[in-house]
C-alpha positions as CSV (number, residue, x, y, z in Angstrom):
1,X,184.0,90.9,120.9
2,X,180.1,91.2,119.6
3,X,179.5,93.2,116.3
4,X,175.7,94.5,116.7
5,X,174.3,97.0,114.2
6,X,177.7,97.6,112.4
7,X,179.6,98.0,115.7
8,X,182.1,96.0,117.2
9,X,181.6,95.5,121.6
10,X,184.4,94.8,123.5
11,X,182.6,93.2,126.6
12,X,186.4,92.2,128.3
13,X,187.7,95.6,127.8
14,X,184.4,97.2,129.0
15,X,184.4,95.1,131.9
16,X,188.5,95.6,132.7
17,X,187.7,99.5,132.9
18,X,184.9,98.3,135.2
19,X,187.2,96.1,137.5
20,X,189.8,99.2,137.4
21,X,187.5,101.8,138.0
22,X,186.0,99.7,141.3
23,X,189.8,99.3,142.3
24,X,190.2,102.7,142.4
25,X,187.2,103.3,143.7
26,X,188.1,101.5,146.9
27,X,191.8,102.8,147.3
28,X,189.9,106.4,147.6
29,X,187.3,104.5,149.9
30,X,190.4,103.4,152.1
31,X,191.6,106.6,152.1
32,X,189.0,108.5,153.0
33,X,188.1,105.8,155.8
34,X,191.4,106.9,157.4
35,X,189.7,110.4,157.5
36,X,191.5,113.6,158.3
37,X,194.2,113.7,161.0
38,X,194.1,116.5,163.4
39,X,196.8,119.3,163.9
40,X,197.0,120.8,167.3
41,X,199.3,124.0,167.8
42,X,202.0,122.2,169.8
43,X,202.8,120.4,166.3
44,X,204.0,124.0,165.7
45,X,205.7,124.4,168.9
46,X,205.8,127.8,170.4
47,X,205.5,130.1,167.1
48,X,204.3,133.4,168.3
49,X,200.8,134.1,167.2
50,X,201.1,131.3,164.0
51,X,200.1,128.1,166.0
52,X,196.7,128.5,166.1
53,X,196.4,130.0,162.4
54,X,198.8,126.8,161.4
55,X,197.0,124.2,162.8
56,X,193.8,126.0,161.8
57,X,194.6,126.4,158.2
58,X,196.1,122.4,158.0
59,X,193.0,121.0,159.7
60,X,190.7,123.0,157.0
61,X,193.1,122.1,154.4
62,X,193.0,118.4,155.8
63,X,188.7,118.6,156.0
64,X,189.0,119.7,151.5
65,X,191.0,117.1,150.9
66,X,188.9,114.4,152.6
67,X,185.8,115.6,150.7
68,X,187.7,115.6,147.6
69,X,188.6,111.8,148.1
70,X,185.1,110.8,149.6
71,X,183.7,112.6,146.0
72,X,186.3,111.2,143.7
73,X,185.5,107.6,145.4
74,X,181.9,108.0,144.9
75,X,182.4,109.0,141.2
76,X,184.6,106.2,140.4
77,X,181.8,104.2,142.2
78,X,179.4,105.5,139.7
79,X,181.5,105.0,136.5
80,X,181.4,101.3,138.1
81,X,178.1,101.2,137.4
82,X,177.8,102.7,134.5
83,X,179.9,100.5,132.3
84,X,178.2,97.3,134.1
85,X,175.2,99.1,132.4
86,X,176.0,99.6,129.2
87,X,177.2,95.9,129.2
88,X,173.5,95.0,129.9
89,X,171.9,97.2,127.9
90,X,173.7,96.2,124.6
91,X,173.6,92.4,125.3
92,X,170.3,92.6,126.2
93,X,169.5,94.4,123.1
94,X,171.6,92.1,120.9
95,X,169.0,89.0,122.0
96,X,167.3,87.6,118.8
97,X,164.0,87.9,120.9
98,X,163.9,91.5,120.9
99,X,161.2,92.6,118.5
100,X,162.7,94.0,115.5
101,X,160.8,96.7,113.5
102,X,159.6,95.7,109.9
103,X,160.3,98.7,107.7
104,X,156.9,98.8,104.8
C-alpha cells in the first residue's frame, strides 16, 4: 500500500485484478482458438425440409458466439493493460523527482 495525495494505492490488489483479468483473457483466447465447429444436415438426420435451416441456423449461431468470445478476450486483454497503466502512472507520479508546483 502507497498513500499519495491523501489516497491509499493498493499496487498487489491492482496487480491481482491484472493477473486475473489476463487469465481470463486467455481461457477466452483458448476458446476462441478452438473456433466454431461445423453442423452439416446429416447431424439432423433426415428431417424433412429442417436440415438445412438446422444446420444453417447452429452454424450462424456457432459464427455470434465465436465473435463474442474473440471480443470479450480482447477486452479482458485491454483491461490487462489498463490496470498495468495506472500502476505506472501513479508510481511514476509518486517519485520525489517529479517537479512539484510552488503555490505563491
Amino acid at each position: 500500500m502507497t498513500h499519495v495525495a491523501g489516497f491509499e494505492i493498493y499496487f498487489d490488489t491492482l496487480e491481482e485484478c491484472a493477473t486475473k483479468a489476463k487469465g481470463v483473457a486467455n481461457q477466452f483466447k483458448s476458446a476462441a482458438e478452438d473456433g466454431p465447429t461445423s453442423v452439416s444436415t446429416s447431424c439432423f438426420g433426415g428431417l424433412e425440409n429442417v436440415s438445412d435451416k438446422l444446420a444453417k441456423a447452429v452454424n450462424d449461431f456457432e459464427v455470434k458466439i465465436d465473435a463474442e468470445i474473440r471480443h470479450a478476450q480482447q477486452n479482458l486483454t485491454k483491461v490487462e493493460a489498463a490496470i498495468h497503466q495506472v500502476v505506472t502512472n501513479v508510481r511514476t507520479a509518486d517519485l520525489p523527482s517529479v517537479p512539484r508546483t510552488e503555490q505563491v
